[in-house]
PQR file with spaces between the fields and no chain letter, atoms N, CA, C, O and H, PARSE charges and radii, in Angstrom:
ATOM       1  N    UNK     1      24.913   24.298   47.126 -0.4000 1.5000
ATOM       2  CA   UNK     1      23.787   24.759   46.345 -0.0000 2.0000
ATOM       3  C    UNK     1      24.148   24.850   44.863  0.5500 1.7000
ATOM       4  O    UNK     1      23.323   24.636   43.974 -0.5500 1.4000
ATOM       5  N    UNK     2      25.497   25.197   44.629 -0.4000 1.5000
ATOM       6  CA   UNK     2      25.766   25.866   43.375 -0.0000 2.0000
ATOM       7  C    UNK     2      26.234   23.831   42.596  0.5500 1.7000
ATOM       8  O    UNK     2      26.122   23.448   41.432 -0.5500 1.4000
ATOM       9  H    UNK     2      26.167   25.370   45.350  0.4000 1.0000
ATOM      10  N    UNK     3      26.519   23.360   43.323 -0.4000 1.5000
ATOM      11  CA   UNK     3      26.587   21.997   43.001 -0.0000 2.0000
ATOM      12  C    UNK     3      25.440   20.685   42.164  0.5500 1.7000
ATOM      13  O    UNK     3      25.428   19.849   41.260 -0.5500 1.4000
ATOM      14  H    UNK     3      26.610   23.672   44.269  0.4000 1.0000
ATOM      15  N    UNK     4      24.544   21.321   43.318 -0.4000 1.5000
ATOM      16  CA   UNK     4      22.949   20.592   43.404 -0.0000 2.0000
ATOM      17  C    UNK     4      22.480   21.286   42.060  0.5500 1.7000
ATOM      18  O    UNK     4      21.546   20.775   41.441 -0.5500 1.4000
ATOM      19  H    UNK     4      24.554   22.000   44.052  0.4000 1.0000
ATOM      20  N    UNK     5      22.968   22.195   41.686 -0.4000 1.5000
ATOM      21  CA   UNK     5      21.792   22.982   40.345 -0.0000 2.0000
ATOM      22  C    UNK     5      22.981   22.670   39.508  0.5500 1.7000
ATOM      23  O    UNK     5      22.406   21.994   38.655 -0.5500 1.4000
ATOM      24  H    UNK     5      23.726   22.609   42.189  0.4000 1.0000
ATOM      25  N    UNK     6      24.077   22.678   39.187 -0.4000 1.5000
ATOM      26  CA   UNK     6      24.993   21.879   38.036 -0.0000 2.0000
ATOM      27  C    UNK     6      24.762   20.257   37.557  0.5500 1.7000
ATOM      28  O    UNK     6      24.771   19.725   36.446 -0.5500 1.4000
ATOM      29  H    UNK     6      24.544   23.227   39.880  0.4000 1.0000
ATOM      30  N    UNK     7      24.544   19.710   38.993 -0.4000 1.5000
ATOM      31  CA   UNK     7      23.598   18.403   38.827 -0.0000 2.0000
ATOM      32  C    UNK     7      22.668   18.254   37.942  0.5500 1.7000
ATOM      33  O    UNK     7      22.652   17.373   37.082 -0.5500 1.4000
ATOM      34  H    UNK     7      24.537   20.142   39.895  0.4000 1.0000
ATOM      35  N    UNK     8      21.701   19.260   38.137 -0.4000 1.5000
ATOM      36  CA   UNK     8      20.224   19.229   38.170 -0.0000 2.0000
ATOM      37  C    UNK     8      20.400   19.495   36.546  0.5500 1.7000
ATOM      38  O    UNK     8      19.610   18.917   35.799 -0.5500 1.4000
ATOM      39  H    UNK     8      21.714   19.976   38.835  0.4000 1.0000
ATOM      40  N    UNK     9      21.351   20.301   36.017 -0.4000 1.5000
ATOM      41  CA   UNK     9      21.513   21.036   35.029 -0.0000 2.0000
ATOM      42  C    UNK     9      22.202   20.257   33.540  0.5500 1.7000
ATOM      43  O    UNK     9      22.060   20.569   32.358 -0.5500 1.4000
ATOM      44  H    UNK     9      21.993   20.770   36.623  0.4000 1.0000
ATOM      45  N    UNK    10      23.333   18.637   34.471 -0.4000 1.5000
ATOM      46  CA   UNK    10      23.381   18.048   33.787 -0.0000 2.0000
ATOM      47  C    UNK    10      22.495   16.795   33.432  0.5500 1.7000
ATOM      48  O    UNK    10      22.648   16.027   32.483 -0.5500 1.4000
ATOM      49  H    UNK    10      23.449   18.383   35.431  0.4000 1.0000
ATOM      50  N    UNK    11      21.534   16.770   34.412 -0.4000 1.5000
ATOM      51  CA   UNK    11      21.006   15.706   33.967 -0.0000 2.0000
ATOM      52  C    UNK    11      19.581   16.019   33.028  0.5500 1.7000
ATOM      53  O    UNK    11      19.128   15.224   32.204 -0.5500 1.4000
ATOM      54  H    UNK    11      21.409   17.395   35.182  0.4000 1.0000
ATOM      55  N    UNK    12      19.160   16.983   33.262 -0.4000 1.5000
ATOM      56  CA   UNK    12      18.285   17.527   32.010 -0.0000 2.0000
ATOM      57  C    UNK    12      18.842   17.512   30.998  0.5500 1.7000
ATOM      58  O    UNK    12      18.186   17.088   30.047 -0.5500 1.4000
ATOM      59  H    UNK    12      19.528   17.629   33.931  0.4000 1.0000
ATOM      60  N    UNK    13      20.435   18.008   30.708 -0.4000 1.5000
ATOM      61  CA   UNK    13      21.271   18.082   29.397 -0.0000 2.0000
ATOM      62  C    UNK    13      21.012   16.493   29.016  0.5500 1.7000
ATOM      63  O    UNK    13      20.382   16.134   28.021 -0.5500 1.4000
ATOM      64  H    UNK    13      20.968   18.352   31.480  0.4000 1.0000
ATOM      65  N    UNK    14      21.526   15.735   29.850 -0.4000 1.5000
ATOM      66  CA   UNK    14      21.237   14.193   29.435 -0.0000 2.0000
ATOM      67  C    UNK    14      19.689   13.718   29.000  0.5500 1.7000
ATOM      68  O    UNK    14      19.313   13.039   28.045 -0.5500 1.4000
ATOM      69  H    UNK    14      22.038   16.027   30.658  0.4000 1.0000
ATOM      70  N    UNK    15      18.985   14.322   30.034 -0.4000 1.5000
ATOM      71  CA   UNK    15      17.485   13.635   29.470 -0.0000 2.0000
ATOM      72  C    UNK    15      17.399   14.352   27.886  0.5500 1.7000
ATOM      73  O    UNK    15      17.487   13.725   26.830 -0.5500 1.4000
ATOM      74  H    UNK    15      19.291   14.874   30.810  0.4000 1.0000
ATOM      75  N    UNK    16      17.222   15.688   28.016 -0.4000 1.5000
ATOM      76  CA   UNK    16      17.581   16.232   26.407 -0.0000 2.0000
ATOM      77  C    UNK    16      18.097   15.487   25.342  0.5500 1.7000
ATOM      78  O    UNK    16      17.567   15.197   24.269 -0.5500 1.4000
ATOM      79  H    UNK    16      17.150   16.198   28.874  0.4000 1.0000
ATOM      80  N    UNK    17      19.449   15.158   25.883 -0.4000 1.5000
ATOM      81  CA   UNK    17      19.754   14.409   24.319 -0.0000 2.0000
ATOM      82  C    UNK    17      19.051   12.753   24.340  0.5500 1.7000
ATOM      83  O    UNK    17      18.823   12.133   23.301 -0.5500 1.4000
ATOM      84  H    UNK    17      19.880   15.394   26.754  0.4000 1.0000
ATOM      85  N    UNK    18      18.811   12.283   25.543 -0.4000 1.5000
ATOM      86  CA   UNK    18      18.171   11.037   24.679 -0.0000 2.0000
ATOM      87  C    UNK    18      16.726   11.196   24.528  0.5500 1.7000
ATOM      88  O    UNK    18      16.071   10.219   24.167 -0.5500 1.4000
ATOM      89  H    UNK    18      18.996   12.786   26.387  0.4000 1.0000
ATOM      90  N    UNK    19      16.154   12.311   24.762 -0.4000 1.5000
ATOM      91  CA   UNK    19      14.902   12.715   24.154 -0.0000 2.0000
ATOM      92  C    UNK    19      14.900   12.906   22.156  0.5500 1.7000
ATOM      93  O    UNK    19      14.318   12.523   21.141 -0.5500 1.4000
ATOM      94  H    UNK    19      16.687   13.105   25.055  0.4000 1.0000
ATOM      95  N    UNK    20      15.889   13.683   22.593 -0.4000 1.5000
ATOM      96  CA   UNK    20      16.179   14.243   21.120 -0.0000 2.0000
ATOM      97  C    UNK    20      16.642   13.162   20.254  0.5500 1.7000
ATOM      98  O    UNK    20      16.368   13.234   19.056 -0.5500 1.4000
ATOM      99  H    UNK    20      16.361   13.994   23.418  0.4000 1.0000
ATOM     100  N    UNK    21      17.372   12.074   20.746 -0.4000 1.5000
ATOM     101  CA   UNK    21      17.497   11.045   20.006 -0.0000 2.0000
ATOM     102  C    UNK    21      16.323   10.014   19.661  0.5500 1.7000
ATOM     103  O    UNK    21      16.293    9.199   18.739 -0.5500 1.4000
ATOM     104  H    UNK    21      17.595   12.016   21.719  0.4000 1.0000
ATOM     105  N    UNK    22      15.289   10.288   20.728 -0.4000 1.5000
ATOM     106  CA   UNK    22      14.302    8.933   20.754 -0.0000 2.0000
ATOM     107  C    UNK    22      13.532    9.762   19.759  0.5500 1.7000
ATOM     108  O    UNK    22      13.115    9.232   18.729 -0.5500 1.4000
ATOM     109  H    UNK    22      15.314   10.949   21.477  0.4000 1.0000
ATOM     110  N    UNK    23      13.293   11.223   20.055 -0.4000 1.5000
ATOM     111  CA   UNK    23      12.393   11.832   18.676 -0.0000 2.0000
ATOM     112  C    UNK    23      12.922   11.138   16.911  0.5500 1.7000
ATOM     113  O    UNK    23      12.392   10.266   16.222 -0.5500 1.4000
ATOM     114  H    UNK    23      13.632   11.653   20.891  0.4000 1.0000
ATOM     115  N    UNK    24      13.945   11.846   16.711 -0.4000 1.5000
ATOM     116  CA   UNK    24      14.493   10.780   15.977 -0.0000 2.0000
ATOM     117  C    UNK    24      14.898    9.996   15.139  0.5500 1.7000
ATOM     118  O    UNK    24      15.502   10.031   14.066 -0.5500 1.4000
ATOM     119  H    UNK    24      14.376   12.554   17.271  0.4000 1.0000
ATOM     120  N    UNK    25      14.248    8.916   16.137 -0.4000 1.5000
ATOM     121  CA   UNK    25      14.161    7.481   15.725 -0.0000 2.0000
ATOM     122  C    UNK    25      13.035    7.599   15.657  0.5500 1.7000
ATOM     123  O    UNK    25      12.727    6.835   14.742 -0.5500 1.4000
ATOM     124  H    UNK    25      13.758    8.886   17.008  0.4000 1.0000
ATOM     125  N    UNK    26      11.749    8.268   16.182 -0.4000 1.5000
ATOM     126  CA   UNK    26      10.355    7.929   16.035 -0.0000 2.0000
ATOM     127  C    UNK    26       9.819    8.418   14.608  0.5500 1.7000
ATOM     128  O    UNK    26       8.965    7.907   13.884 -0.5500 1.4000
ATOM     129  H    UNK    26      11.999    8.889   16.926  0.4000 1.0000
ATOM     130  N    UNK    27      10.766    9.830   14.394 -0.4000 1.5000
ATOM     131  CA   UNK    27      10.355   10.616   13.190 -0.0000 2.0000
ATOM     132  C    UNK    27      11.121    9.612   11.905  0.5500 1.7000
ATOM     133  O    UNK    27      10.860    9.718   10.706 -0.5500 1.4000
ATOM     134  H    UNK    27      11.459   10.246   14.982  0.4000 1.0000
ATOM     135  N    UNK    28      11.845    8.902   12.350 -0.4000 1.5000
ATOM     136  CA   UNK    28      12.781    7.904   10.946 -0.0000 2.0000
ATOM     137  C    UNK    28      11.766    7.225   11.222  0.5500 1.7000
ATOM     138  O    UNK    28      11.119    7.247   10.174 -0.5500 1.4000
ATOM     139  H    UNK    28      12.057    8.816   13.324  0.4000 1.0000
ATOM     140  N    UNK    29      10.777    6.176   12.532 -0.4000 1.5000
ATOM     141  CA   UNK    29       9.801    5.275   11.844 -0.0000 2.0000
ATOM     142  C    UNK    29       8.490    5.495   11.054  0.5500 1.7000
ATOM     143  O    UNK    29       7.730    4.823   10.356 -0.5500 1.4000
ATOM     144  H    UNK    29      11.302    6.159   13.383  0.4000 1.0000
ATOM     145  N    UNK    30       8.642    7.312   11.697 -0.4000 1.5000
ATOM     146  CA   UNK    30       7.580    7.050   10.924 -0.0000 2.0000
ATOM     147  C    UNK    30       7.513    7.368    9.396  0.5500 1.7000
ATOM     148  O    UNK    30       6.674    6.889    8.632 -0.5500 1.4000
ATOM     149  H    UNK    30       9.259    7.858   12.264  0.4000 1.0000
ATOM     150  N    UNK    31       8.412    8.155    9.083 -0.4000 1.5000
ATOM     151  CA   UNK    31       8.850    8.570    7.525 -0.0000 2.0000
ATOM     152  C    UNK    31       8.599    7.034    6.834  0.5500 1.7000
ATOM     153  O    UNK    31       7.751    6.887    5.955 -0.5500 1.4000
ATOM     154  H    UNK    31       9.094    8.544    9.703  0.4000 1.0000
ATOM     155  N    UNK    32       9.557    5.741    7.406 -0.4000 1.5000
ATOM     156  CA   UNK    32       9.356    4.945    6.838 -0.0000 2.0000
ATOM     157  C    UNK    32       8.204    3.988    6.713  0.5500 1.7000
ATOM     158  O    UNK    32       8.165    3.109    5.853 -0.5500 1.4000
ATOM     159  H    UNK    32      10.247    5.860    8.120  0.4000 1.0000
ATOM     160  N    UNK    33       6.893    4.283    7.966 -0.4000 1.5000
ATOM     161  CA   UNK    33       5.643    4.188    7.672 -0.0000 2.0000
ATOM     162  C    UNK    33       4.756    4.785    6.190  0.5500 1.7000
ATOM     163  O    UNK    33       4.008    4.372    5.304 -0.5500 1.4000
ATOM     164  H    UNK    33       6.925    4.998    8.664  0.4000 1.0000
ATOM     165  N    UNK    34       5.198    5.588    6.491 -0.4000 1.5000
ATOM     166  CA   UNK    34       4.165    6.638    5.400 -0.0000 2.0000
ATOM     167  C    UNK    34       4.684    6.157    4.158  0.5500 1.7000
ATOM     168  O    UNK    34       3.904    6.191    3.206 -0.5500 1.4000
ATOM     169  H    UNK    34       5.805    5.924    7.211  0.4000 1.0000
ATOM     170  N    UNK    35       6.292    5.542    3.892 -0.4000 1.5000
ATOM     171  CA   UNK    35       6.869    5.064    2.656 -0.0000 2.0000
ATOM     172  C    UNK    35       6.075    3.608    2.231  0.5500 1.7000
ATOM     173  O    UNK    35       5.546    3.179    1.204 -0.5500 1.4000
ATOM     174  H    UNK    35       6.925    5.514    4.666  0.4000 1.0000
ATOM     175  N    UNK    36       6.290    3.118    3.565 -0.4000 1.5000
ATOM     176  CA   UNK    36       4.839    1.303    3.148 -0.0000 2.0000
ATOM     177  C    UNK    36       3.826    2.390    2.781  0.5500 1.7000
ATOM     178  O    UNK    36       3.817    2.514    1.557 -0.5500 1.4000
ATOM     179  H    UNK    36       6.719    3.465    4.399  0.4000 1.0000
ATOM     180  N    UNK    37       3.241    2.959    3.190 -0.4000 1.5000
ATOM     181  CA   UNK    37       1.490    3.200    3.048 -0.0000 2.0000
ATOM     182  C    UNK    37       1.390    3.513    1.822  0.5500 1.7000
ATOM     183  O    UNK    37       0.598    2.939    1.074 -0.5500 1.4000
ATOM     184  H    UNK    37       3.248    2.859    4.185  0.4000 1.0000
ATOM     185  N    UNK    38       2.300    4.618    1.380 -0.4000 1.5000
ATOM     186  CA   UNK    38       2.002    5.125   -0.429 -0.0000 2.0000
ATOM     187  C    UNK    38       2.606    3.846   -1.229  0.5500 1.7000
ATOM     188  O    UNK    38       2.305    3.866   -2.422 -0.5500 1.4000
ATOM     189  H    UNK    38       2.943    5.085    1.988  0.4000 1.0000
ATOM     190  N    UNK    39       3.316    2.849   -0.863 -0.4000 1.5000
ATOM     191  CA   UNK    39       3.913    2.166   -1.622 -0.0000 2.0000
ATOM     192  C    UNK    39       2.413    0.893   -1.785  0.5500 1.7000
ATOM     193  O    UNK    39       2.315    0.420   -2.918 -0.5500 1.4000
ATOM     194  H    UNK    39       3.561    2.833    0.106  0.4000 1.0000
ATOM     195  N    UNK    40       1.492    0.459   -0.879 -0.4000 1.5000
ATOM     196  CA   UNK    40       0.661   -0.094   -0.894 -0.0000 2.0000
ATOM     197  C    UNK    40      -0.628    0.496   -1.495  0.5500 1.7000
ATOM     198  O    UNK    40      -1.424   -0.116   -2.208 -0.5500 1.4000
ATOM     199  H    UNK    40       1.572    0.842    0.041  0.4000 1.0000
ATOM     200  N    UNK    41      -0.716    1.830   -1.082 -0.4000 1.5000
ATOM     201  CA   UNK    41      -1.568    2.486   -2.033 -0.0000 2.0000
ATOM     202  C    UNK    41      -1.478    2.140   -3.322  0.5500 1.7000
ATOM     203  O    UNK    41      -2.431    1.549   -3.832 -0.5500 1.4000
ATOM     204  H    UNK    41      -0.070    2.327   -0.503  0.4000 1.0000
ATOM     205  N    UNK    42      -0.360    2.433   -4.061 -0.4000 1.5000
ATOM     206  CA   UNK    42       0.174    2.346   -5.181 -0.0000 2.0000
ATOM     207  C    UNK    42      -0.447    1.063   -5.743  0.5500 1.7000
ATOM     208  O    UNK    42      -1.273    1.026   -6.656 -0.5500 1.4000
ATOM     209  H    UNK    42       0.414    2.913   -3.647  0.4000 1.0000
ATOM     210  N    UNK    43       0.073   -0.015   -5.058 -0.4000 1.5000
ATOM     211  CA   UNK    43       0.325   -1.385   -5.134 -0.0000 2.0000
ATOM     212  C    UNK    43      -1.617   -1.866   -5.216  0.5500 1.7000
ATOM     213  O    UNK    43      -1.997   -2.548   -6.169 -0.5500 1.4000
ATOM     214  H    UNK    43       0.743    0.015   -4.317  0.4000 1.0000
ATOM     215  N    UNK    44      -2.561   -1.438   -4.200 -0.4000 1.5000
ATOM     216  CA   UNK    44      -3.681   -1.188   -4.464 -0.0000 2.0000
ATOM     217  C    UNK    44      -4.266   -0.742   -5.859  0.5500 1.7000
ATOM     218  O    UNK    44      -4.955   -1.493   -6.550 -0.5500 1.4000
ATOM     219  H    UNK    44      -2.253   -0.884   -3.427  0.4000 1.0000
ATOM     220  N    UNK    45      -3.925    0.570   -6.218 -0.4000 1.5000
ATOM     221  CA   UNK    45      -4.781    1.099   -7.026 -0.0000 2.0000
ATOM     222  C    UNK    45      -4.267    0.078   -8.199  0.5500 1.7000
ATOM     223  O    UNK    45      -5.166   -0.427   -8.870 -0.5500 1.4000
ATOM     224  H    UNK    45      -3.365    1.180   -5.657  0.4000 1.0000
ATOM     225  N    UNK    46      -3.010   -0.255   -8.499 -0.4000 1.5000
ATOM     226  CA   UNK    46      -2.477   -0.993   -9.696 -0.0000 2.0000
ATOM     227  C    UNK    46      -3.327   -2.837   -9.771  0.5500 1.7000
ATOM     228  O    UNK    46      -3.258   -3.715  -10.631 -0.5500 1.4000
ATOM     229  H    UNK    46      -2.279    0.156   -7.954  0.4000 1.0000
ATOM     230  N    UNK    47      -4.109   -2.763   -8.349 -0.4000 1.5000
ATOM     231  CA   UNK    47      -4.733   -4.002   -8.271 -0.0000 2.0000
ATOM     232  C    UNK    47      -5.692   -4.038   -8.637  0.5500 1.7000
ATOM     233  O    UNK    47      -6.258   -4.909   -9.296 -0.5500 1.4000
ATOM     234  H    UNK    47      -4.166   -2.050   -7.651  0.4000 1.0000
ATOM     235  N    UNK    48      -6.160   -2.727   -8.122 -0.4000 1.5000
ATOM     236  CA   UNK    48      -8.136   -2.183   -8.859 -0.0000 2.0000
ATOM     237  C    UNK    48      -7.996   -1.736  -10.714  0.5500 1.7000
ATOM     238  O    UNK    48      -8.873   -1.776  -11.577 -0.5500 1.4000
ATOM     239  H    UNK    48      -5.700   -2.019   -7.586  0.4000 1.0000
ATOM     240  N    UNK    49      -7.092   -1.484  -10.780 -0.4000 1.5000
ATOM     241  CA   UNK    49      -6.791   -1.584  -12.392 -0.0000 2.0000
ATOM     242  C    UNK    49      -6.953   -2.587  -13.094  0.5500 1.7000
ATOM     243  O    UNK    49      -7.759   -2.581  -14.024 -0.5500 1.4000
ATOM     244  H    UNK    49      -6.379   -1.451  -10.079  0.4000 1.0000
ATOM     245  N    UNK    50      -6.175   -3.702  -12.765 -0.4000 1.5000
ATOM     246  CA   UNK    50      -5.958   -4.850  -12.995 -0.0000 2.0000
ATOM     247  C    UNK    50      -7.212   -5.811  -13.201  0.5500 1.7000
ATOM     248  O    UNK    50      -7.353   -6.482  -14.224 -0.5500 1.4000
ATOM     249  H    UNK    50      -5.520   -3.707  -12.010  0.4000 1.0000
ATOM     250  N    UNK    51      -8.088   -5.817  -12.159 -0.4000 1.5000
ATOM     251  CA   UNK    51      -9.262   -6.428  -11.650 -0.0000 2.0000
ATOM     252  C    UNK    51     -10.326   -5.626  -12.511  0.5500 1.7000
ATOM     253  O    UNK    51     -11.275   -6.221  -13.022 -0.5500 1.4000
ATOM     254  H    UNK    51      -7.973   -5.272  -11.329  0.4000 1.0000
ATOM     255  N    UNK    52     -10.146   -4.267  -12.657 -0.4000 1.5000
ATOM     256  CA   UNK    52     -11.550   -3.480  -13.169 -0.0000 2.0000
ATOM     257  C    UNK    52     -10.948   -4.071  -15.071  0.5500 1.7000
ATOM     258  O    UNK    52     -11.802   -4.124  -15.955 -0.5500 1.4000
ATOM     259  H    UNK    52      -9.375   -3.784  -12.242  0.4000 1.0000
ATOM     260  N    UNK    53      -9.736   -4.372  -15.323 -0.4000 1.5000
ATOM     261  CA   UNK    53      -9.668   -4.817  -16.727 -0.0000 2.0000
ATOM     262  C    UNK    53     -10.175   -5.908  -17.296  0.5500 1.7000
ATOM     263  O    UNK    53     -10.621   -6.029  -18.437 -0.5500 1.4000
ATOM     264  H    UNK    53      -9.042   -4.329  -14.605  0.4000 1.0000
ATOM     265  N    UNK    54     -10.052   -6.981  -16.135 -0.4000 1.5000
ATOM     266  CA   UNK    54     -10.597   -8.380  -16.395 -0.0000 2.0000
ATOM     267  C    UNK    54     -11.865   -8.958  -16.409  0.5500 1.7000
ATOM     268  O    UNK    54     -12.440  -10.012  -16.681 -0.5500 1.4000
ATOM     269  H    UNK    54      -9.690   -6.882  -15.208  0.4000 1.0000
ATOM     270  N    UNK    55     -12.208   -6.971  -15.695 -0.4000 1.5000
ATOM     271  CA   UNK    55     -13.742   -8.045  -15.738 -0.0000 2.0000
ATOM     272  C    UNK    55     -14.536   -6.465  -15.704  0.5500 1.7000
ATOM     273  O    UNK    55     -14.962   -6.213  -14.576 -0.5500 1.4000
ATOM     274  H    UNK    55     -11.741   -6.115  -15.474  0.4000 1.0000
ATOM     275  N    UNK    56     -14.738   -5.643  -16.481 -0.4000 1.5000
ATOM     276  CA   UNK    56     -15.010   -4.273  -16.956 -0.0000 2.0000
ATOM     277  C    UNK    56     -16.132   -4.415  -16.496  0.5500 1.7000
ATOM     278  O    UNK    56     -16.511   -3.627  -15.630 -0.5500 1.4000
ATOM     279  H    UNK    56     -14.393   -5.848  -17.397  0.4000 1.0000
ATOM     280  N    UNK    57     -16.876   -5.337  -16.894 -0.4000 1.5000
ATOM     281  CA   UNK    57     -19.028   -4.830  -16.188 -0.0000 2.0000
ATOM     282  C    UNK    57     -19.116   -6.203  -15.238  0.5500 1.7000
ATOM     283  O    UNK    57     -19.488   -7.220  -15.823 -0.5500 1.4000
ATOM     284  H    UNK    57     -16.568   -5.977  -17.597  0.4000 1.0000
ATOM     285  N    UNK    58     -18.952   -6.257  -14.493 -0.4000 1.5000
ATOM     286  CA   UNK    58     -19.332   -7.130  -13.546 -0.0000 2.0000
ATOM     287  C    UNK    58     -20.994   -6.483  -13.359  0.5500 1.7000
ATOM     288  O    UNK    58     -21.443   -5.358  -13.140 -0.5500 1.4000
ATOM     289  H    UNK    58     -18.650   -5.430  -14.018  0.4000 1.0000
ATOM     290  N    UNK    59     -21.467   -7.542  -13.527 -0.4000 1.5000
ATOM     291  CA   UNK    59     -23.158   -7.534  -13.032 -0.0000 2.0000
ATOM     292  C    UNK    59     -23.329   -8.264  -12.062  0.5500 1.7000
ATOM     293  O    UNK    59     -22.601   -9.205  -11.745 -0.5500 1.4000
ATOM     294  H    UNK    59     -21.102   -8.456  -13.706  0.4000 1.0000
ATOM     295  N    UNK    60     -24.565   -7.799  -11.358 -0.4000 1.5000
ATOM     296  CA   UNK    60     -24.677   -8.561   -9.923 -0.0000 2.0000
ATOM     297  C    UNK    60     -25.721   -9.877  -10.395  0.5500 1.7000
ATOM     298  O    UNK    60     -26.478   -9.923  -11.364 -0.5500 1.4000
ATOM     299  H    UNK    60     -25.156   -7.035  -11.616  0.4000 1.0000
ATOM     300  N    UNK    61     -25.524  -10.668   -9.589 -0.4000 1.5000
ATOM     301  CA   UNK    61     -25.723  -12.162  -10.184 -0.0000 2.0000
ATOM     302  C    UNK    61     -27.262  -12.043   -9.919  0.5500 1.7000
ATOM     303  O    UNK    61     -27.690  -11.245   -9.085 -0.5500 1.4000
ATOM     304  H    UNK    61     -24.909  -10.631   -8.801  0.4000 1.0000
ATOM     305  N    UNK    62     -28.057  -12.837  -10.631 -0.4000 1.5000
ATOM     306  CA   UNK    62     -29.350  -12.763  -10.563 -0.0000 2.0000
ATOM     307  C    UNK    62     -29.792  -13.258   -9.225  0.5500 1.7000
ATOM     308  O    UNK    62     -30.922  -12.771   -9.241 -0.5500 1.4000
ATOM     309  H    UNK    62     -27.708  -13.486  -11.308  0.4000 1.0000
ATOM     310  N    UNK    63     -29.732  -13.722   -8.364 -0.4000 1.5000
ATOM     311  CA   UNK    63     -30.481  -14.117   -7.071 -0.0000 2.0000
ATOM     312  C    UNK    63     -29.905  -12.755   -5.957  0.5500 1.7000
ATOM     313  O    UNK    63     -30.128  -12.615   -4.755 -0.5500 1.4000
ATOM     314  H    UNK    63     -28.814  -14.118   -8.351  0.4000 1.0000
ATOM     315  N    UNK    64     -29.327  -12.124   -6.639 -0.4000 1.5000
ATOM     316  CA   UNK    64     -29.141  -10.631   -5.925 -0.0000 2.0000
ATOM     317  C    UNK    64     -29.892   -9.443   -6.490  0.5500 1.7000
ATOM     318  O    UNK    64     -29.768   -8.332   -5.976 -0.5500 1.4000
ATOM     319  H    UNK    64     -29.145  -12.238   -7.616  0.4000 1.0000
């Protein structure tokens, strides 16, 4: 009995740590998600800048 629950006891210890490892790795992908997203944001707004300079009053074309 006292065997069967040392078992039982290491293999939760095991699921634990590769839980704790797969967390992680999920929390490193996603940090480095959120690093693309503001970096494209960025990369966006510097595009709508760009575009709103070249062409400041865009009017809608007459058959619109």
């Amino acid at each position: 009995m006292l065997e069967e629950l040392q078992q039982r006891l290491t293999e939760l210890e095991i699921r634990s740590s590769y839980q704790t490892q797969l967390l992680d790795e999920l929390n490193q992908e996603v940090i480095e998600c959120n690093q693309r997203i503001d970096r494209l944001n960025k990369d966006n707004q510097r595009l709508r800048e760009a575009v709103s300079t070249l062409s400041p009053a865009l009017e809608e074309s007459p058959d619109e």
